[in-house]
C-alpha positions in Angstrom: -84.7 54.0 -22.3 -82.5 55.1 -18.9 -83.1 58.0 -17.3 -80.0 59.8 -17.1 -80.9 61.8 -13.7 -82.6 59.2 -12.0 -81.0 56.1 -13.3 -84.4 54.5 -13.8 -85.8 53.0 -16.9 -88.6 54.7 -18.7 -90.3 54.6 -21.7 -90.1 56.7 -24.4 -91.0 60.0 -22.8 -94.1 62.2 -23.9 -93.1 65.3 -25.3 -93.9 67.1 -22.0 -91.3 64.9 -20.3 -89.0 65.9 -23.0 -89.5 70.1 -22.8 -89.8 69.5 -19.1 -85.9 68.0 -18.5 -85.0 70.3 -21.4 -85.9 73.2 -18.9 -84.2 71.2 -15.8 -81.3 70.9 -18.1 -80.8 74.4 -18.7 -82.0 75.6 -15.0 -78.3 73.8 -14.5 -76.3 75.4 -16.8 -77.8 78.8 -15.4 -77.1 77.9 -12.1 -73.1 76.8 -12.6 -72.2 80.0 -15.0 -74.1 81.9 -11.9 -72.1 80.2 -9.3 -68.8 80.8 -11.1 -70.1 84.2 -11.9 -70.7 85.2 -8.2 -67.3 83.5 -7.2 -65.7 85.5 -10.0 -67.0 88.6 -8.1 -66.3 87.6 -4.8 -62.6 86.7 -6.0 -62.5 90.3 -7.2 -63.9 92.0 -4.0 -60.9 90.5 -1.9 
């Protein structure tokens, strides 16, 4: 199996390895709807 971050091959991951890029997974989509939130704001405040 490839690891789609790192590019590296791994086995078939544990379930903590699964829950763990889950969270790293949504940690991203929190941070880009924050950064276009705060550039939203900042657009505004112009």
């Amino acid at each position: 199996m490839l690891d789609k971050d790192t590019g590296q091959i791994i086995g078939e991951p544990a379930s903590d390895d699964d829950s763990i890029n889950q969270m790293i997974a949504e940690a991203r989509k929190m941070n880009r709807s924050m950064i276009s939130f705060i550039l939203k704001i900042s657009l505004y405040q112009i």
